[in-house]
C-alpha positions, 0 to 999 in steps of 0.5 A: 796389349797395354794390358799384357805389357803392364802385367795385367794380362800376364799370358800372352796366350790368352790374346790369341784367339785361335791358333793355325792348329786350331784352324786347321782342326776344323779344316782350315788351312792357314800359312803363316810367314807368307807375304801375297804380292799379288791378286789377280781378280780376272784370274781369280790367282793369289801370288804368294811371295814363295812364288806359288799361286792359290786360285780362288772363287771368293777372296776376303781382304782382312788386310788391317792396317799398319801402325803409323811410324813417324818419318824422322831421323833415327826412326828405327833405332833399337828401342823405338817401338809401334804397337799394333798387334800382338808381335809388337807386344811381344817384341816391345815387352821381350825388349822392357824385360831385358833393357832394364828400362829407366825411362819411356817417351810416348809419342801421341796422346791418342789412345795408345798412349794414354794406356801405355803410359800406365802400363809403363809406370805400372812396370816402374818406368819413368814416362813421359807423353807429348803430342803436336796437338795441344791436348791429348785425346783431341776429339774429346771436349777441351775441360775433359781432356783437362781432367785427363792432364791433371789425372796423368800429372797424379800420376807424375806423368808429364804431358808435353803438348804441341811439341814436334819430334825432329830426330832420335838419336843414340843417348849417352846417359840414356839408350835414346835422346828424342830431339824436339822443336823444344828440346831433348828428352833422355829414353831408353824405349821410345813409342809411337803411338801416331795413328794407323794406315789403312792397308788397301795397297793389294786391293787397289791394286786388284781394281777394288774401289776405294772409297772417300777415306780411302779404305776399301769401299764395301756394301751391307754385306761386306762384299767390294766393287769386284765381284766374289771379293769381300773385305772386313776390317781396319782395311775397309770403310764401315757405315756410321749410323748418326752421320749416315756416311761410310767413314773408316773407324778401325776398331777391333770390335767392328772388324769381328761384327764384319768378318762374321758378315761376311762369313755368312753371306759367303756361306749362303746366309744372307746378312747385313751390318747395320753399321756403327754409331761411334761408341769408343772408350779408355782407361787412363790410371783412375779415369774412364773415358768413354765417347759415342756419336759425332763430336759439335765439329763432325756433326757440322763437317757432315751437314747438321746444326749442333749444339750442346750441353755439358755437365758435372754430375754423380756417378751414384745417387747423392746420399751416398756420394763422397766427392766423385765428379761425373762430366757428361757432354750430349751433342744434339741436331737444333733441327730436328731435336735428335741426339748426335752424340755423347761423352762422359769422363769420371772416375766410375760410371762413365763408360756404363753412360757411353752404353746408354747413349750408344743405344740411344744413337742406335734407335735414333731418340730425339732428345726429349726423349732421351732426358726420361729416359727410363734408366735403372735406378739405385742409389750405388749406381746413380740418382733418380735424376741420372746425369745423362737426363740432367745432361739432356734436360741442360740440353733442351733448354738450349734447343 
């Protein structure tokens, strides 16, 4: 959706992957603009806000999650957005295209923000981004999230760190003024970009249980503590691999893998999701941001001895480099030598290391073996050395 906003993607047709019509070529019926209030999972009822009721043998909750709004004065002003799925693209872009905007506030440095402070100055706005916390992108290692600070101040982006909005009020110069504990700032759009919250109301309501993070609790299959009732999704707790937790980790790319579990297993394909290991990515103006596994403080909070190792490398073999930097950090278990996770930041190469390390999470390798690991090999894409063995290699001696 940053992408569409910046006018990278230019349809917003091309982000819709199906329409109801499309659903109902293949005999699917779908009603939009319908609100459910209430599920009765002894009944097997689905009230719907027109009053009508749709029985059922199976339900599936795919209920996401809503974009966070900050609780302050003037929170719904004309002109301060959320984005969360494709009507507040809609809805943010139609506003962009005709306020004429000047000047653009990004509350958050998380990834909403990073992207859409390149889509805003890609459209020639004049943007700003702070957070409460004193860095952006907070579970990357502080010297990269550096590296992200100076790439957003090449890009006369300024990032305010550790300040708190108080209120939003109408401007005189500009549409909006963003009050904050260290001062004002003029806007004519305003994104809050704080998070999400999971949507498990009707489930909870239903009697499903919830589990530890408070999302909906489900097994390998994606089904719930009630029988005949699954749910996928930003609304459900997922498996992570290298922790071995059910944890909530609402990404667009999960709840396609658990909606196609649970489609099979309802029609009589029995099927299992194996799970996550973590593996999240970015793009901020010139940067590649890519992260997997657990970070040294999750991997301690979930019971392991971490320890780590980060270095600077090449994204491409040495004879041909011309001054690129490749920052790569491995987090492994002194007890029992595994890798934990990884994160890598560089102009090129990074994510395409995030892959590598992902895999490597997924078989469980120690890391030994991930320092040899045999890793394709040509100059334009990275020495005989790789980074991420130069990275393992560090590591080891630390073990």
């Amino acid at each position: 959706m940053p992408y569409y906003i910046g006018d990278v993607i230019t349809d917003y047709k091309k982000l819709v992957i199906r329409t109801p019509e499309d659903f109902q070529k293949n005999g699917i019926n779908v009603r939009i603009k319908t609100r459910v209030e209430d599920i009765d999972s002894q009944k097997g009822l689905v009230r719907l806000s027109d009053n009508s009721s749709l029985p059922f043998d199976i339900l599936v909750m795919a209920t996401g999650a809503d974009a966070a709004r900050l609780d302050i004065p003037g929170a719904d002003l004309d002109g301060v957005f959320v984005l969360r799925n494709l009507t507040d693209a809609l809805r943010l872009k139609a506003y962009l295209n005709e306020k004429e905007c000047r000047k653009a506030v990004i509350i958050g440095g998380g990834y909403i923000g990073m992207e859409m402070c390149e889509a805003m100055k890609n459209l020639g706005i004049q943007t700003t981004v702070l957070d409460v916390l004193p860095r952006p992108v907070i579970r990357w290692d502080a010297e990269f999230a550096k590296m992200i600070v100076d790439e957003l101040g090449k890009n006369k982006v300024p990032f305010l760190p550790e300040t708190r909005p108080l209120a939003i009020e109408k401007g005189i110069e500009s549409r909006l003024v963003l009050k904050t504990d260290k001062g004002a700032l003029d806007a004519d759009v305003i994104l809050m970009g704080v998070g999400t919250r999971r949507n498990a109301a009707l489930a909870k309501a239903a009697g499903v249980e919830m589990g530890e993070s408070g999302a909906i609790k489900v097994d390998f299959r994606q089904q719930t503590s009630r029988e005949g009732i699954y749910a996928v999704g930003d609304c459900c707790e997922v498996f992570h691999r290298v922790a071995q937790r059910w944890v909530y980790f609402p990404l667009g790319d999960i709840a396609n893998k658990q909606g196609r579990v649970a489609g099979q297993n309802i029609g009589g394909r029995p099927t299992e999701f194996p799970g996550i290991v973590g593996a999240q990515s970015f793009k901020v103006f010139n940067l590649e941001v890519g992260a997997t596994g657990l970070t040294e403080e999750e991997a301690l909070a979930y019971g392991f001895q971490p320890v780590s190792a980060m270095i600077w490398g090449l994204p491409i073999g040495r004879p041909m480099a011309k001054g690129e930097k490749l920052g790569v950090k491995l987090v492994a278990d002194k007890t029992t030598g595994k890798l934990l996770g990884g994160q890598c930041i560089g102009e090129k190469g990074a994510v395409q290391r995030i892959v590598g390390l992902s895999v490597a999470l997924w078989s469980g390798l120690p890391i030994e073996e991930v320092g040899y690991l045999d890793l394709p090999y040509a100059p334009p894409f990275g020495g005989a050395w790789d980074a991420i063995h130069v990275a393992a290699q560090e590591l080891m001696k630390r073990m």
